[in-house]
C-alpha positions, 0 to 999 in steps of 0.5 A: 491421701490414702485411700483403699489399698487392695493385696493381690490382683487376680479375679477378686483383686480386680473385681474390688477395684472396678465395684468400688469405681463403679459405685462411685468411690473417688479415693485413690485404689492402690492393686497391688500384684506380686505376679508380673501379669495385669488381672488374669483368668486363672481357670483356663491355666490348666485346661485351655493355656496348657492346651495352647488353644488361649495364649497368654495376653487373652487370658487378661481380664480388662484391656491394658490401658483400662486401669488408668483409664479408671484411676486405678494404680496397678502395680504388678511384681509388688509383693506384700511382707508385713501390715502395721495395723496401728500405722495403716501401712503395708510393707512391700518386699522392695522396702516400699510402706504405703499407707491406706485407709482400708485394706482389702486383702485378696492375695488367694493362695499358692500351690501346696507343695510336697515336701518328700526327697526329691520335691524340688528337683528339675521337672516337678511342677505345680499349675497356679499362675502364667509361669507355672504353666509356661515352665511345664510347656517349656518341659513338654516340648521335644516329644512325647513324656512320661508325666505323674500327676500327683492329686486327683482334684479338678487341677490334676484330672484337667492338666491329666486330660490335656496331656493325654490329648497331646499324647503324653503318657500318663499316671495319676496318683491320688492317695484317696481310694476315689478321684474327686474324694474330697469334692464329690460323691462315688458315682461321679468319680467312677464317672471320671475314672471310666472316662480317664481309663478310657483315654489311656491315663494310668490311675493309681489309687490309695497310693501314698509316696515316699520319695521323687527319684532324682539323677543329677537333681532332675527327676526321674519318677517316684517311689512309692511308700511300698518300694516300687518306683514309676519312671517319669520324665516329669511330675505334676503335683496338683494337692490343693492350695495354701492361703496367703494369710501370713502377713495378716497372721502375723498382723494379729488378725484372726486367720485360723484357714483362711483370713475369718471375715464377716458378712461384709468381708471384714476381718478381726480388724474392721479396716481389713477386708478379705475377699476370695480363696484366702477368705473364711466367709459365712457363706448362707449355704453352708453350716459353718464358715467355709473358704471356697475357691472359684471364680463367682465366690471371688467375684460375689465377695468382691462386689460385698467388699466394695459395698461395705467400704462404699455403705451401700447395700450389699449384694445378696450372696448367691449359690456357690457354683463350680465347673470342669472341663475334661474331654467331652465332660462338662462339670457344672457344681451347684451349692455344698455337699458336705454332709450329705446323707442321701442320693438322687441320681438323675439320668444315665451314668453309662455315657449320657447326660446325668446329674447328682443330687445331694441331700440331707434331711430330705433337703437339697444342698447340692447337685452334680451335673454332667452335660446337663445344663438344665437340670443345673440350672434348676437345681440352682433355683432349688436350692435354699440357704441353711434356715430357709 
């Protein structure tokens, strides 16, 4: 009998499978995980993990036994290749065809990649799943080393900030003129330059590369587009991640950034779902469909997902909200502050607690907040969705 087969057992994954049992669904729920770990916690992987204060088995969402206590067939190291919508199969990379009835595609995103000379010597890293972050430890070990993070997003300043804690040297390189340019306003990123410089960590901004110097395919630093060259023991590239949507794409469903879905997480296809980092949703808080990474919106669209193949309303989607953890700064992000056209700073940026808020129109749309977990809070009651 087929039931619900869900691609990709992370926090959206997981959340589908137990709403679904919780509302009261009885079909078969297939989890398929192309990683070989049960559902994980992925935030920790590049502050608590790296900073080996979590091990791995902590990190697992549910205790081991709870899936088949639940009727849920896990299968992880199962990776998806091709979906035959007319068929209702998926193909697994082992040749295996499963069949379902709905299909909720959940399968997030991969690190993105470099792709100058030298970006697949020894040494080069990335920090997205378990293993990642167990070949960069692996690396770390034997002393002190010279590490480049390439990015200054939240992965790269996290990973930057347990390095240097540990004693590493190291260099950031962001090509933008700002940490933080894609997500946040200028004050909040000279808030976290002062705090990396405070530390020690060497910040190159608007610095383009143009190759990774290797010697016996292990790297040995990285030259930039001007010449000059930074010696490094190891790399870091922290840019962002790329959806996994090519089975789907190449299914003829509609994934122009992400796989488009509706208010009900339904694709082109309306027996495909898609939930999380892969999903282009209609989010009430912003203008235009956006794709969002983070744990409440993997969650949020996770419990909609399962309410639209149970028929049961759905829950109310919630204000998107992020956070970050380097040194003794506490980064809580409520809703989208894109297009933004006024600032309200709130409290002191010279080391105290301080807030940002973002407005357009004379709206709120988005706050900032730096150890300061009450103006967060109300902020969050504060702002409305678009139209409201």
């Amino acid at each position: 009998m087929a039931g619900t087969i869900i691609v990709g057992a992370g926090q959206a994954g997981a959340q589908v499978a137990i709403s679904l049992r919780q509302g009261g669904y009885r079909d078969p729920i297939l989890l398929l995980g192309a990683e070989a770990y049960p559902p994980y916690e992925r935030p920790p992987l590049s502050k608590e993990l790296l900073a080996g204060k979590r091990q791995t088995e902590q990190l697992a969402l549910r205790k081991p036994d709870f899936y088949t206590a639940q009727g849920i067939t896990l299968r992880t190291g199962a990776r998806v290749t091709g979906v035959d919508r007319a068929a209702k199969t998926v193909l697994l990379a082992d040749g295996e065809v499963a069949a379902f009835h709905q299909l909720v595609w959940a399968a997030g995103g991969r690190a993105r990649r470099l792709t100058c000379p030298g970006a697949d010597a020894a040494g080069v890293h990335v920090i997205r799943t378990i293993d990642d972050v167990a070949a960069l430890s692996n690396d770390l070990t034997g002393g002190r080393r010279r590490v480049i993070v390439i990015g200054g997003g939240y992965i790269g300043l996290e990973a930057a900030a347990v390095l240097r804690e540990q004693g590493h040297a190291v260099t950031i390189v962001e090509a933008q003129d700002r940490l933080l340019a894609r997500v946040t306003a200028p004050p909040i990123s000279d808030i976290y330059r002062q705090a990396h410089h405070a530390k020690g960590v060497l910040i190159r901004l608007g610095t383009t590369l143009s190759a990774m110097t290797t010697q016996n395919d292990r790297i040995t630093g990285l030259r930039l587009a001007d010449g000059e060259e930074i010696p490094a023991d190891l790399i870091i590239v922290g840019i962002g991640i790329q959806p996994n949507i090519e089975p789907l794409a190449d299914a003829g469903v509609e994934c122009p950034n992400g796989v488009r879905v509706d208010a009900a997480c339904r694709s082109s296809d309306p027996d495909i779902l898609a939930v999380g980092d892969c999903a282009l949703f209609p989010n009430p808080y912003a203008v235009d469909p956006v794709r969002l990474e983070s744990v409440p919106n993997a969650v949020e669209q996770a419990r909609i997902a399962a309410a639209s193949i149970l028929g049961t309303p759905a829950p109310a989607p919630a204000i998107p909200w992020f956070w970050s953890n380097q040194y003794n700064l506490r980064l809580q992000s409520a809703g989208l502050n894109r297009d933004w056209d006024r600032l309200e700073p709130v409290g002191n940026p010279d080391g105290g607690p301080f807030a940002l808020r973002y407005f357009r129109q004379d709206r709120l749309i988005a706050v900032d907040c730096i150890n300061m977990t009450a103006e967060f809070n109300q902020a969050k009651r504060e702002i409305l969705p678009v139209g409201c």
